[in-house]
N, C-alpha and C positions, 0 to 999 in steps of 0.2 A: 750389762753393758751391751748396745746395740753399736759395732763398730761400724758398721755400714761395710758391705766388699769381704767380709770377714761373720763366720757364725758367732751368734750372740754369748756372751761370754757370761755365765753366772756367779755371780760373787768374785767380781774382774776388779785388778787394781790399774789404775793408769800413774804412771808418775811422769810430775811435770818438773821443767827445769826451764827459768825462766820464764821465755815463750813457746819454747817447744813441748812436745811429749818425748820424750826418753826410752819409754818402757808400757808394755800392755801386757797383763799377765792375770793366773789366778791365783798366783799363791799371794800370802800377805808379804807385802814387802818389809823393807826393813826401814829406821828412821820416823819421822816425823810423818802423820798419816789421821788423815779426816774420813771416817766412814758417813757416806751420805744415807743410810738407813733404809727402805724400799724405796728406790727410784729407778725407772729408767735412764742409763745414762748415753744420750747422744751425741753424736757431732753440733758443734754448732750451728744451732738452726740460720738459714740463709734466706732470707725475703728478698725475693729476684724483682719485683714492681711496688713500688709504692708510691705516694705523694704524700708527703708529710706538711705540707701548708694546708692541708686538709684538717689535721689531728686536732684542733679546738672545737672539731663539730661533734656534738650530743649524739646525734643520728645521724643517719644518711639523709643525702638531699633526696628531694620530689618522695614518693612513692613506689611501692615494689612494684614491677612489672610495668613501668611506663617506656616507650620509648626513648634509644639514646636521644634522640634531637633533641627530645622535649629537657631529658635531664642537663642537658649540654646548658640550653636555657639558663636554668638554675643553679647550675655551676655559674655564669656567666655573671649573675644576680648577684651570685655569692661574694663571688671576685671582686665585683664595684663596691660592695660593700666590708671588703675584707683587704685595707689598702697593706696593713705591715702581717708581714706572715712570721717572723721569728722567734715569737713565743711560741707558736706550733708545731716550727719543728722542730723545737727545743721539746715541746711535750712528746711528741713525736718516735724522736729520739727516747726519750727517759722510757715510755711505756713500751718498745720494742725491746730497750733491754731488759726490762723486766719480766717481759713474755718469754726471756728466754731466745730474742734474734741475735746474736753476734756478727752478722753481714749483713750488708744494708742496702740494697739498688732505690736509690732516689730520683725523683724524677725535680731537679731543681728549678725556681723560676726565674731566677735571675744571677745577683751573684754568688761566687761560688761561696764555700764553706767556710767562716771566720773563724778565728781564736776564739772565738765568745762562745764558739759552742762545743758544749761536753762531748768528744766523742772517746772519750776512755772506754766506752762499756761498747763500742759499735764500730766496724769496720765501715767504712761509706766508701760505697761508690755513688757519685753525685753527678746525675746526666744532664746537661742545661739543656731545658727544652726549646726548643725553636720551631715558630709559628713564622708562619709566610703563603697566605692563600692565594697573593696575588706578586706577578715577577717584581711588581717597586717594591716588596719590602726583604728580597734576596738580600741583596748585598749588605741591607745591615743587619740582617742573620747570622752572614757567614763573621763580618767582622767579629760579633759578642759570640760567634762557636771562638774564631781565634785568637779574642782577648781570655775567652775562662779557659782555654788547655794554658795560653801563655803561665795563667796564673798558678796551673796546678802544677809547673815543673818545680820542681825541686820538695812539692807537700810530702812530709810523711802521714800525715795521722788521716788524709782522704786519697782518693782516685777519680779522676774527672774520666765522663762517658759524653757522647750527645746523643740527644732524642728530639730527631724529626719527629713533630708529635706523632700526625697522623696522613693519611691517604686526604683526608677532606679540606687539611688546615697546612698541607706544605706544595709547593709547588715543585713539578719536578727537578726542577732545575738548583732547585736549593735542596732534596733530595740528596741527586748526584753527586754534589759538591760535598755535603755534610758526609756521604760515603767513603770520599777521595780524601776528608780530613784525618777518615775512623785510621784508613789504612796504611796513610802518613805518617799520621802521629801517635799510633797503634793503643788507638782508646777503643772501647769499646761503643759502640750506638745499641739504641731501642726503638724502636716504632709501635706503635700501637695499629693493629691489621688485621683484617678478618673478623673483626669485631663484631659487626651485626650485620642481618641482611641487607637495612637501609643505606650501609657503607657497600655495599657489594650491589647494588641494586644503581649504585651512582657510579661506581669506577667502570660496571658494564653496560650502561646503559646513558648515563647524564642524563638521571630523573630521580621522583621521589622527593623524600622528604629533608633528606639532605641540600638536592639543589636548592627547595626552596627555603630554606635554614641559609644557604648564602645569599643568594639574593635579597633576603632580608638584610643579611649587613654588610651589602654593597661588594661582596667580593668575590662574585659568580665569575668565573673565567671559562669558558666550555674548551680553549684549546687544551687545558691543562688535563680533559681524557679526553684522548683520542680515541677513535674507534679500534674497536678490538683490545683494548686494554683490558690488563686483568691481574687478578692478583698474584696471581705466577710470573707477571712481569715483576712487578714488586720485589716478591722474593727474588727474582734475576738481580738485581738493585743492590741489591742490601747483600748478597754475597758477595762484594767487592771489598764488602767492610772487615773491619780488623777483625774481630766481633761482631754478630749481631743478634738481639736479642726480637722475638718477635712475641707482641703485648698481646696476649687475650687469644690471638688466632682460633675464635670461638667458631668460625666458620671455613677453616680449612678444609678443602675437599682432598680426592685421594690423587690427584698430582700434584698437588702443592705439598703433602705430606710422603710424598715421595720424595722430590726434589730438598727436602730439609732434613730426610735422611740421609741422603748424598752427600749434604753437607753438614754435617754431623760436627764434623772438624771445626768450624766457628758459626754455626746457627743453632740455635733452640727459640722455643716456645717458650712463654712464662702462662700458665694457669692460673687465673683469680678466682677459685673454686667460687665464695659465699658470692664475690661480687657478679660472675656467672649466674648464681640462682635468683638473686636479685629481681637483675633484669628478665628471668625467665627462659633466658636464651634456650634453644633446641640441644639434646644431651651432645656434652663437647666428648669429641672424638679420642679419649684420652687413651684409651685400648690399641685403639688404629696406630697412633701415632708411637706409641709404645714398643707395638709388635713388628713396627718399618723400623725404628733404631734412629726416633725422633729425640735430640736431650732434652726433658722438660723438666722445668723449674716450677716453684710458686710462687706466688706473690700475694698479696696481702690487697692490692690495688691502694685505696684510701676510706678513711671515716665518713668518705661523699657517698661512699657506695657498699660499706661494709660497718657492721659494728665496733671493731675495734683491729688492734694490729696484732694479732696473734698467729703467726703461722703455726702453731699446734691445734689452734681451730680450724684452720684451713684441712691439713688432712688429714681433720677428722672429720671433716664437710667431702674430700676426697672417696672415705671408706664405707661413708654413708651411701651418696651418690654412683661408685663405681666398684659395687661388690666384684665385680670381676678382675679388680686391679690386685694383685697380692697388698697384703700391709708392708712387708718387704719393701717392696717397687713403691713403697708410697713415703715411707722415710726416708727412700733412697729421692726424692723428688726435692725434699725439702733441707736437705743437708748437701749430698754429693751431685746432683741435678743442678741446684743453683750455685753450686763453685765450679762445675764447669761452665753455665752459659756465661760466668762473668770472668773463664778463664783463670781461675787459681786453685782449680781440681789438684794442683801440684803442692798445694799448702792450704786446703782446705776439704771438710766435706766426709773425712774419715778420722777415726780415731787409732791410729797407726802411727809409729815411733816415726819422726822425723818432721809429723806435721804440725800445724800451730797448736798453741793447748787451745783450741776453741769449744766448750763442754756445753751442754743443756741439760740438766737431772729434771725426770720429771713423775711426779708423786706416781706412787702405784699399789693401789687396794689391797690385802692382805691377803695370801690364796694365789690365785694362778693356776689353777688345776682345773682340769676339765677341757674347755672349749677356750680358755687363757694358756693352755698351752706354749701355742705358738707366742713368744713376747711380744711381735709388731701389732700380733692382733689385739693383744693385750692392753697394748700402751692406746692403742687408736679407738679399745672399745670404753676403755675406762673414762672418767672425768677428772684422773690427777691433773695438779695445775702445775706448772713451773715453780721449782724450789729455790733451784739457783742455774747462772750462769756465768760460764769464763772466759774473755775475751781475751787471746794472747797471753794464756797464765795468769791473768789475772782476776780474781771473784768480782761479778757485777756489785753497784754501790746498791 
């Protein structure tokens, strides 16, 4: 048992009652009792970014290592061609909990979450995204941001966020407001930032391959960066908010990564490890950010840009990529990382008496001795796959 916050517990029993956990121990308990056989047993795993209207795609779109504009393109492609999204994230949904996710950050495209969709096996939090590149399409933004929170009062089985998408596709002004909604109505927000150079090359300069990506469809506005703009104003931005999660921050430098140390209390980074390598981006800063007392999460991103939605491939693409990260530090990213950026660190993300029964078991090779010593290292060197999962005490279908 890897409790996260707590030394790993061998031949550990957890007992559940209901929804909660009860009891963490080694000895065998008493009563009614399922031994899961050799597995690692975790907190439930948390995917901090996703897009699940994605999840009917085979592969990822375009090609490895092409740029973002060009794959934005082919997202773009995709979209026209892809008018009804609700089997997707219905699939979406089904293969997350099978990977073993029990919390969900979605990135929504319209409305919010229906009856019709399974979420027994999946906690969601569902951020409606909101695009506005030019000031005429503010205000009916903000309206569909305060039709879907309207919608989410009183939901139990989801949680409504918003996600200005991005620096290139919101205008600031719709920005600030979606801020001023987060901290209102004490939802959580995401943005997607610091993504690539060609995003950082246009907020510091109004050039590149970005401007001419709008100006191709008509929604080039040069007031919307001023001079001197920069992504440390962003971040200035987005601390207003209830929450905020910040998407990718592949190109955070060391005062931007300072300043979201500072704010530790409601900002973090979410990491898309595979979708990262994908595009080839320059090694992300995951150490830096680490060793400032950055909270970072994972995320999964989408099937536009990643194989599949497995956050246990994620950090295992983590341990691959960042030998210098402990394994520790990297289960802790994927469990108690992303129950805090989405704020429910208090009921998620450990396996400790009082919090949800949310579990992951996951297969582990026969042995252990040697250089498997350590179990994180264990769990992240091996290729067991997800056996089972429990969302709220209850076994995934």
């Amino acid at each position: 048992m890897l409790p996260v916050g707590r030394p790993p517990i061998e031949g550990g029993w957890v007992t559940v009652e209901g929804e909660r956990i009860v009891c963490v121990q080694r000895q065998r308990p008493d009563g009614e009792r399922h031994d899961l056989g050799d597995v690692a047993l975790l907190p439930g795993l948390v995917n901090a970014h996703t897009h699940l209207n994605f999840s009917d795609l085979a592969a990822p779109l375009g090609r490895p290592g092409m740029g973002l504009v060009d794959w934005l393109a082919e997202v773009t492609k995709y979209k026209l061609l892809t008018p009804s999204i609700k089997s997707a994230v219905e699939k979406g949904l089904h293969e997350s909990a099978r990977l073993g996710t029990t919390t969900l950050a979605d990135i929504s495209q319209n409305a919010p979450p229906t009856e019709s969709l399974d979420l027994s096996d999946v906690g969601l939090v569902s951020f409606l995204e909101l695009i506005a590149p030019t000031n005429d399409r503010v205000n009916k933004q903000l309206r569909r941001a305060e039709a879907y929170l309207a919608a989410a009062d009183g939901a139990t089985a989801w949680q409504a966020g918003l996600s200005p998408h991005a620096p290139y596709s919101v205008q600031s002004g719709l920005l600030a407001r979606a801020v001023a909604l987060s901290a209102e109505r004490r939802v959580p927000l995401a943005m997607h930032l610091a993504e690539s150079r060609e995003e950082i090359e246009l907020i510091r300069h109004r050039r590149g391959p970005f401007r001419e990506f709008l100006e191709q469809l008509g929604v080039w506005e040069p007031d919307h960066f001023p001079d001197g703009l920069s992504v440390l104003d962003y971040l200035r931005t987005l601390a207003g908010a209830h929450r905020a999660l910040i998407v990718h921050g592949n190109y955070l430098g060391d005062e931007e990564i300072a300043f979201l140390a500072a704010h530790a209390d409601r900002m973090a980074v979410v990491y898309c490890p595979r979708t990262h390598a994908f595009f080839g981006h320059e090694t992300y800063p995951l150490a830096a950010m680490l060793a400032a007392g950055v909270v970072v999460a994972l995320g999964t991103d989408s099937r536009a840009s990643s194989p599949d939605l497995s956050v246990l491939a994620e950090m295992r693409e983590v341990h691959r990529r960042h030998p210098g990260v402990s394994p520790e530090a990297i289960v802790r990213l994927a469990t108690l990382g992303g129950a805090t950026a989405l704020g429910m660190s208090h009921r998620l993300g450990t396996i400790v008496p009082g919090r949800e029964a949310d579990l992951t078991a996951v297969a582990l090779p026969g042995g252990g001795g040697g250089k498997y010593s350590d179990p994180y290292r264990w769990l992240l060197e091996s290729n067991g796959a997800v056996t089972a999962a429990w969302c709220r005490g209850q076994q995934n279908s």
